[in-house]
C-alpha positions as CSV (number, residue, x, y, z in Angstrom):
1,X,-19.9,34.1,13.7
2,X,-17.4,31.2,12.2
3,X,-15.7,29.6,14.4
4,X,-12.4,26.8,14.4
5,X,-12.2,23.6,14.9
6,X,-9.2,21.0,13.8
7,X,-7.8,24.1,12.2
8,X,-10.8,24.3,10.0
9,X,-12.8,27.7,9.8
10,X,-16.4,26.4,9.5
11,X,-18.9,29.3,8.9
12,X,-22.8,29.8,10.1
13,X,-24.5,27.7,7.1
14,X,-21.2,25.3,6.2
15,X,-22.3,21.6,5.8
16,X,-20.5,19.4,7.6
17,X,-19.8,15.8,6.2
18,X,-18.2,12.6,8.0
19,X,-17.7,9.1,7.3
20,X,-15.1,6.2,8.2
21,X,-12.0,8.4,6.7
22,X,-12.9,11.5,8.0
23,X,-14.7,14.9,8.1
24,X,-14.9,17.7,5.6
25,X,-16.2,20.9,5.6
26,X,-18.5,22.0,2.9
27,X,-19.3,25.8,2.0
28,X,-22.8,26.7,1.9
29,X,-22.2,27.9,-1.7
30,X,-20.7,24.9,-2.7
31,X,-22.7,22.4,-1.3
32,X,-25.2,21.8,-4.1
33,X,-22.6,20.9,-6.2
34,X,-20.4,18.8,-4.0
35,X,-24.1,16.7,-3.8
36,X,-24.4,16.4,-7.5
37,X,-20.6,15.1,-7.7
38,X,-20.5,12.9,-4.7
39,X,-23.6,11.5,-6.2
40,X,-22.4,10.9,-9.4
41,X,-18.9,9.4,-7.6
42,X,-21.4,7.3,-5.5
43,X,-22.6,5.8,-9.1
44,X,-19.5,5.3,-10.3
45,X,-18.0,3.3,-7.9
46,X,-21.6,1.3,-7.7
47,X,-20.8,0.5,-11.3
48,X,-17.1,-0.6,-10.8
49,X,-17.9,-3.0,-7.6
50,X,-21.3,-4.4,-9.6
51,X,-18.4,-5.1,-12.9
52,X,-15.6,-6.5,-10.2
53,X,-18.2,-9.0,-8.4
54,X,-19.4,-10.4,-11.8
55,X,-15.6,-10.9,-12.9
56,X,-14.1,-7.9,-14.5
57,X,-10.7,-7.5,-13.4
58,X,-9.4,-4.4,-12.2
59,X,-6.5,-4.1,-14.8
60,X,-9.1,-4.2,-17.1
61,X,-11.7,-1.5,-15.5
62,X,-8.8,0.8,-15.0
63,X,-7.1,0.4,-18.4
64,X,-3.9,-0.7,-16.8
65,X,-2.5,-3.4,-19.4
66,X,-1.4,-0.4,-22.0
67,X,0.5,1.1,-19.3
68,X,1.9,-1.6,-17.8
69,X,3.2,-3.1,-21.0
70,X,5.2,-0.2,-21.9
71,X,6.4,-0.4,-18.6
72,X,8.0,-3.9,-19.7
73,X,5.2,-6.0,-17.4
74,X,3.2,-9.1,-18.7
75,X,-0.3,-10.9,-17.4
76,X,-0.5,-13.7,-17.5
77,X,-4.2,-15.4,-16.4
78,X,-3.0,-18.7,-14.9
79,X,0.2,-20.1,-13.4
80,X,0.2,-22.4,-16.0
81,X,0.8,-19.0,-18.5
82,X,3.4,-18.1,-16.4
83,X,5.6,-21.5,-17.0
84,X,8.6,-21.3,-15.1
85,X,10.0,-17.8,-13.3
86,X,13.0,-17.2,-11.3
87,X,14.0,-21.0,-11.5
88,X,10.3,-22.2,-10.3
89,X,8.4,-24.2,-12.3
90,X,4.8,-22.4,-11.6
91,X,2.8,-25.3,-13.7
92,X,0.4,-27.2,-11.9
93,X,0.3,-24.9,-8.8
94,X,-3.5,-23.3,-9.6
């Protein structure tokens, strides 16, 4: 017999998964694919913190300097780059 808890029907046979942000119910049906994704999310994200500690920067991993171009943005790496902005001289400051 299913029963409710937080609002969630849970069903005889659902797998039930918690962490640090919360809990999620699984179907029984789905769970041996929610194990192969999560798996392969797990990798993933091993991969991107492995590429971020050895210096990768996260505009990079995520693609972001196309879209943040055409949005009218610049990076810059050092302070030095950046010269003056808003009346500051930023030279110097790194």
């Amino acid at each position: 017999m299913p029963i409710v808890c937080a609002g969630q029907l849970v069903f005889p046979g659902d797998v039930i998964v918690g962490d640090d942000d919360g809990v999620c119910v699984i179907s029984r049906k789905q769970a041996d694919d929610v194990l192969i994704k999560a798996n392969e999310r797990i990798a993933n994200e091993d991969s991107k913190r492995e590429k971020l500690a050895a210096g990768e920067l996260g505009i990079d991993l995520y693609n972001m300097r196309p879209a943040l171009a055409a949005a009218g943005f610049t990076y810059v790496d050092t302070l030095d780059d950046l010269g003056e902005f808003n009346g500051i001289d930023c030279r110097n400051r790194g």
